[in-house]
C-alpha positions in Angstrom: 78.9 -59.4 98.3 82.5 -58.5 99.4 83.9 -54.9 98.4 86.5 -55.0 95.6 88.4 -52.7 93.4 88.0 -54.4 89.9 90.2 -53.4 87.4 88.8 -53.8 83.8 91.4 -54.1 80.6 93.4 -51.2 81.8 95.2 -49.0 79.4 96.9 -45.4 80.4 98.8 -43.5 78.9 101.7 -40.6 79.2 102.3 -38.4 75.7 100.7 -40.8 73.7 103.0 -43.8 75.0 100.8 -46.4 77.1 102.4 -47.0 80.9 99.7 -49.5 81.6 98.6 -51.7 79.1 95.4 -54.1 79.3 95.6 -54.6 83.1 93.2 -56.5 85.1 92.7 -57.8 88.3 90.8 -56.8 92.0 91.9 -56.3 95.2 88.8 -57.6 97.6 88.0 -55.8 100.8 89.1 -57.9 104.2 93.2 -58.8 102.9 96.0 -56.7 102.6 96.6 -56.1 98.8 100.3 -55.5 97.5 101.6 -54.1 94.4 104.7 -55.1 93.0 107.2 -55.1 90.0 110.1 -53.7 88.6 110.8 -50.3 88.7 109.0 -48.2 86.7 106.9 -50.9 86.1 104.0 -48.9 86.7 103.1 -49.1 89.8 102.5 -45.9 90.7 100.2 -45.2 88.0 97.7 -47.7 88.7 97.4 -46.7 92.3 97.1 -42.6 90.9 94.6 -44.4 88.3 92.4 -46.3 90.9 92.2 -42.8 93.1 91.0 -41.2 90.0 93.9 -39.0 89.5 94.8 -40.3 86.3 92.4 -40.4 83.7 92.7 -43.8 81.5 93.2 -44.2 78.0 91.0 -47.1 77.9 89.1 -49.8 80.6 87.5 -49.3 83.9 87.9 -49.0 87.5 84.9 -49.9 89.1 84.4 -50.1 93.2 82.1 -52.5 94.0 80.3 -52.8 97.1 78.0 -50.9 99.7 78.3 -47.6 100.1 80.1 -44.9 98.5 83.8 -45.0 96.8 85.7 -43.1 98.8 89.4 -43.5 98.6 92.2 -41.7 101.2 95.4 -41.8 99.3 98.9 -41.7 100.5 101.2 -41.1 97.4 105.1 -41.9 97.8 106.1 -37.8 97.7 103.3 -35.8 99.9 102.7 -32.8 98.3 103.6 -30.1 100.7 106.6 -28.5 101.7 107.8 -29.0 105.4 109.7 -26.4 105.5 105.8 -24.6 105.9 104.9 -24.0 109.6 102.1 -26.1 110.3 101.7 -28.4 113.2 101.0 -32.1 113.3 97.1 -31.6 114.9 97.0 -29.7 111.3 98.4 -32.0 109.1 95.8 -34.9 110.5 92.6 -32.6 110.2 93.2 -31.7 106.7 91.6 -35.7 106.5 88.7 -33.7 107.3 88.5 -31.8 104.0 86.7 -34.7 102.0 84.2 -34.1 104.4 84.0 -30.7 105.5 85.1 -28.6 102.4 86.8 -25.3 102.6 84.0 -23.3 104.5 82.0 -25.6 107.6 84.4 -26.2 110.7 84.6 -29.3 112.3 82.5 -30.2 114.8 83.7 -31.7 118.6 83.5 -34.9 117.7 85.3 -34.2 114.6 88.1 -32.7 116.7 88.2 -36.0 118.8 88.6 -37.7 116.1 92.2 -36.1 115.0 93.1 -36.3 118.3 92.0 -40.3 118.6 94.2 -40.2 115.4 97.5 -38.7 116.3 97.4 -41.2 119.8 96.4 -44.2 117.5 100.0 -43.7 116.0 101.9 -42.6 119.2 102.2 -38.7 118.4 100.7 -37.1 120.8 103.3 -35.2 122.5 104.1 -34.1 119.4 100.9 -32.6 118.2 101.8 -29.2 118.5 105.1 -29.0 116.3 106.0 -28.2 113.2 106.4 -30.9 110.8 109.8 -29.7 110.1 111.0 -31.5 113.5 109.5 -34.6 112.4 111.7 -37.2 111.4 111.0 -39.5 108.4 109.1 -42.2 110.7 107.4 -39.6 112.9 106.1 -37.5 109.4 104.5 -41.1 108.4 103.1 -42.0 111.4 101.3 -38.1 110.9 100.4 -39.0 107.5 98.9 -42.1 108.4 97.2 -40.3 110.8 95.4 -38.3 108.5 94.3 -41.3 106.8 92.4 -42.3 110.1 91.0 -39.4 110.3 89.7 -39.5 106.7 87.9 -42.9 107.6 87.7 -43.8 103.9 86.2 -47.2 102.9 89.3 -47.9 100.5 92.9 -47.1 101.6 95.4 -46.3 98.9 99.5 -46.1 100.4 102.1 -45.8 97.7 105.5 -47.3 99.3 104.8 -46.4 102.3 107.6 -47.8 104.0 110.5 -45.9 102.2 113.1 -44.2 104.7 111.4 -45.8 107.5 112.6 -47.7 110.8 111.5 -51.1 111.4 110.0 -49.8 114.6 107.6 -47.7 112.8 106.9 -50.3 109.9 105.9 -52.9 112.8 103.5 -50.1 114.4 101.8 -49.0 110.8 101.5 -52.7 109.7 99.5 -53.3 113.1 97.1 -50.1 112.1 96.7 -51.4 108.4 96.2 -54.9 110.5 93.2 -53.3 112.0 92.0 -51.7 108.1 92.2 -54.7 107.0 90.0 -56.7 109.7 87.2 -53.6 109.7 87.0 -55.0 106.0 88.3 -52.4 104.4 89.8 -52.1 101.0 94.2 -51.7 101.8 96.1 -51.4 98.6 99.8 -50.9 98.9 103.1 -49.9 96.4 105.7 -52.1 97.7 109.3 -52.8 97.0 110.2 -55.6 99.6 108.8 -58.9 98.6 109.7 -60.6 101.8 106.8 -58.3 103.7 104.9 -59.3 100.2 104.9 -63.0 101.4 105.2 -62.3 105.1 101.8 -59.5 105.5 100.4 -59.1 102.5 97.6 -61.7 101.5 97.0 -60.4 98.0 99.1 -59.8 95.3 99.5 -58.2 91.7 102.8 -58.3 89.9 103.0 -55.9 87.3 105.1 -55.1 84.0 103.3 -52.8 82.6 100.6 -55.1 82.1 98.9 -57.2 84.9 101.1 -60.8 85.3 99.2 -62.4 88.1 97.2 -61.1 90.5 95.8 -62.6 93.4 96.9 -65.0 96.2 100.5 -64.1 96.7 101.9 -67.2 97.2 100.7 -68.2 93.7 101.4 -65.1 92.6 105.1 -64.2 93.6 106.6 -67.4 92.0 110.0 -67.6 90.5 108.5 -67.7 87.3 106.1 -64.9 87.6 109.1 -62.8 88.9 111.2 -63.6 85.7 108.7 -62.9 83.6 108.0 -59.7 84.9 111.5 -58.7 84.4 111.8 -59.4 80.8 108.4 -57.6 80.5 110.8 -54.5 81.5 113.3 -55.3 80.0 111.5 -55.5 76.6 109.5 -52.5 77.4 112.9 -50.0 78.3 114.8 -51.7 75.1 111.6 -50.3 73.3 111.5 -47.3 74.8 115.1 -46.5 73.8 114.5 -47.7 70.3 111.9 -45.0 69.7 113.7 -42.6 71.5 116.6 -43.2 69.1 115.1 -43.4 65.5 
């Protein structure tokens, strides 16, 4: 059986008021999986709801496969401030902590590991600074990084390529090139629907509730794509109503 993320008549909510309603729909294992739709379409809270951040008001996620679930999750904002003076050899082992927890030390190989990591994405002259002198591209190739280091079955990146050159998106497609033929599980928040068609194998289109999913030629048609939009549009227009009243 191939590993899959199945997603089972989704429904979360924020306050009361549903941001995903009724959505299903998979991502298999072995294909590069996108995520796309409007903005605030709810994008973002399906891949928080799939790491199990995000408790739903309704349906299922279910991993199904060998082995265990274990998800490494990039969101869009990483929560830590740079300003904080750790180096990038630090950054990368903290993809340790699923495994280690905050009392054993890594072992050797453990250490080669982060260190396999941070050359896998061309950092290693910079291991030792602060991720303050990082810029935008260098942090993500760090944080990416860490996500090698985590080794996680299921890889979860929320728009990963925001504020990034097109030197560095080249050089972390390749590496989620090489998730994707291990047969992992690669799940990613996107924006740009040319890399969609051009990379990305898999698709769902969301509107708050699941238009297509699957293919993404089939699924990034003119008509899906105009039907997403007046999804949002009828969704905001209701939104304001209630806001209003």
């Amino acid at each position: 059986m191939t590993a899959a993320i199945e997603i089972s008549d989704l429904t979360v909510s924020y306050d009361g008021a549903p941001v995903l309603r009724g959505v299903s729909g998979r991502f298999p294992a072995g294909v590069l999986s996108a995520v796309v739709g409007p903005n605030g379409s709810g994008k973002t809270t399906l891949l928080k709801s799939i790491a199990g951040q995000l408790r739903p008001s309704s349906g299922r996620v279910r991993f199904a496969g060998p082995g265990r679930a274990e998800f490494a999750y990039l969101p869009q904002r990483p929560a830590f401030d740079r300003t904080f003076p750790i180096a990038v050899r630090d950054v990368v082992a903290m993809g340790l902590w699923p495994r280690l927890g905050p009392f054993r030390r890594p072992t050797a190989a453990m250490r080669d590991g982060v260190e396999r990591a941070i050359a896998a994405v061309g950092l290693t002259a910079w291991a030792d600074r602060r991720i303050g002198a990082l810029s935008g591209g260098q942090l993500q190739r760090a944080l990416f990084a860490r996500l090698i280091a985590q080794n996680a079955p299921v890889v979860l990146l929320d728009e990963p390529f925001t504020n990034v050159d097109a030197h560095t998106i080249g050089d972390l497609m390749a590496l989620m090139g090489r998730w994707r033929d291990e047969g992992r599980i690669v799940v990613a928040v996107l924006h740009d629907l040319d890399l969609a068609h051009r990379d990305f194998g898999w698709t769902m289109l969301l509107a708050h509730q699941s238009v297509a999913c699957g293919p993404t030629p089939e699924v990034l048609t003119s008509a899906n794509l105009a039907q997403a939009r007046a999804l949002c549009d009828a969704c905001a227009a209701d939104r304001h109503f209630w806001a209003s009243a």
